[in-house]
N, C-alpha and C positions, 0 to 999 in steps of 0.2 A: 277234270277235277277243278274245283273253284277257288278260286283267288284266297278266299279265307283259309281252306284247307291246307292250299298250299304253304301259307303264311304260319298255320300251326304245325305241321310236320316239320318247316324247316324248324322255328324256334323249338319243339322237343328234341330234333336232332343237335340243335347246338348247344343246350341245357347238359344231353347224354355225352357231349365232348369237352364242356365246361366242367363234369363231374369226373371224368374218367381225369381228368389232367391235375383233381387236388392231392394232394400226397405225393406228387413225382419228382419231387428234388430231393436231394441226397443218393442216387443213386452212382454206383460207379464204383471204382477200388479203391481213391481217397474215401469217400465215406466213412469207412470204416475206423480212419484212424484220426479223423475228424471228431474233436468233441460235438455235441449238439448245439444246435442255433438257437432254438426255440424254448421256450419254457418248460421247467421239468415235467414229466408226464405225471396225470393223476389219474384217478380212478373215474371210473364213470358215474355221473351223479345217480342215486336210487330213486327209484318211480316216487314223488309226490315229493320232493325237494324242490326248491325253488330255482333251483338250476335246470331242472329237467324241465319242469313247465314254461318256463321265463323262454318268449321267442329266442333266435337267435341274431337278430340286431339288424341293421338296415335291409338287409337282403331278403329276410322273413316280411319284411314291410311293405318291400316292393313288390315282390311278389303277392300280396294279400291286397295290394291299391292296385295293380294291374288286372285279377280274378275279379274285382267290382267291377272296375271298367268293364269289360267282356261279357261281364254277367250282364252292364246299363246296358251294353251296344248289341247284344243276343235278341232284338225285339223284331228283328228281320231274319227267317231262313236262308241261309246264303245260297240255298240252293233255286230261292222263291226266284222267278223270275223279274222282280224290280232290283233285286240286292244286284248292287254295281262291285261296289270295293269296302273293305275297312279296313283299319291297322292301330294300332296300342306303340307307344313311347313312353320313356320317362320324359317327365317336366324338363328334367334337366338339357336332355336332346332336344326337347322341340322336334314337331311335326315336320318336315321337309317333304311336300306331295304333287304330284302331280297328275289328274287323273283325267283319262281320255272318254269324253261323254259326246252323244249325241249332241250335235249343237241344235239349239233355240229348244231343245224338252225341257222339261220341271224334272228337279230334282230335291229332294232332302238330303241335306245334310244334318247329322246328330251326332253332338259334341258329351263326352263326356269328361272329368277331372276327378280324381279318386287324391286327397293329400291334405298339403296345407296350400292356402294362398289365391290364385285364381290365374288364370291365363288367357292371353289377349288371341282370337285367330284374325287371322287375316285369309278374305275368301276372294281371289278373283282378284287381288290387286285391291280391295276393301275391307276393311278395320269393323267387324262386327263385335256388337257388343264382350263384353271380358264373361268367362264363365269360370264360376266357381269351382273351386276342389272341392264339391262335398259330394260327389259321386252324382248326380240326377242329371241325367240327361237334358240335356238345351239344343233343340231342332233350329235350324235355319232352313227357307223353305229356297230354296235357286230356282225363277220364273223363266228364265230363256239362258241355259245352261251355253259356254263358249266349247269347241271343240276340245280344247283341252283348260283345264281348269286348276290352277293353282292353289293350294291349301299351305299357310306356315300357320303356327300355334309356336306361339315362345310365353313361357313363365314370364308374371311379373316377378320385382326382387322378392326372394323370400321362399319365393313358389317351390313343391317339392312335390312328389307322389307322382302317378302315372296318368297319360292322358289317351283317350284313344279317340274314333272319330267311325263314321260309316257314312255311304252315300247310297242313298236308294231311287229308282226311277218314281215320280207320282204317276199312279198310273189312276184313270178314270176320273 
């Protein structure tokens, strides 16, 4: 199985145990005799209200700047024999990476920023250009890749939305 794959199944399973876990408090025998915590319950909004269509707030966000990244950084089969690694963060985490490459090969690397703001990476211990949060990919080409190779990516202030990144071999 490949590195991408792996990286998707685990995030669906953790999504499947972030969801199963909303609703779960108040359970137990005080419960019952516990007034309620939360706001009175209402009814559910009817299809074509403004409540029904209106996202649901950061979370709807993130999730929709993370699907662009993936959708930028999809330009390589993971399965193709040059696709090395990639991975998706929020801005606010920054990149932390470390990836184990053939040393002195070519590599690409291609950055993408789905948000507001722009984000500085840093490749190899070197400050390449800032790239913007407007979702388009921005390739760095790596000429004689080190054994292992360091990637950070931190938001400038302000920065917000998702970033994600891929490394592929140049091959020919």
């Amino acid at each position: 199985m490949t590195r991408m794959r792996e990286l998707l199944l685990t995030g669906a399973a953790l999504g499947v145990l972030g969801i199963g876990g909303v609703g779960c408090t108040g359970q137990g025998a005080d419960s019952a005799a516990a007034p309620p915590s939360g706001p009175p319950a209402t009814s559910p909004a009817s299809p074509g209200s403004p409540a029904a269509s209106a996202p649901s707030g950061g979370d709807t966000d993130a999730a929709a700047q993370e699907k662009r990244v993936k959708d930028a950084l999809d330009v390589v089969d993971p399965d193709a024999p040059e696709f090395r690694e990639s991975g998706t963060e929020r801005v606010a985490d920054g990149v932390h990476h470390r990836s184990h490459l053939t040393k002195g090969a070519a590599y690409r690397l291609t950055l993408v920023c789905a948000g507001e703001g722009s984000v500085v990476p840093v490749v190899g211990g070197e400050e390449i250009p800032a790239v913007p949060c407007d979702g388009v990919p921005v390739t760095h080409r790596i000429a004689s890749a080190p054994a292992e190779l360091p990637l950070s990516v931190a938001g400038r202030p302000g920065a917000s939305g998702a970033v994600g990144w891929a490394i592929a071999a140049v091959t020919g």
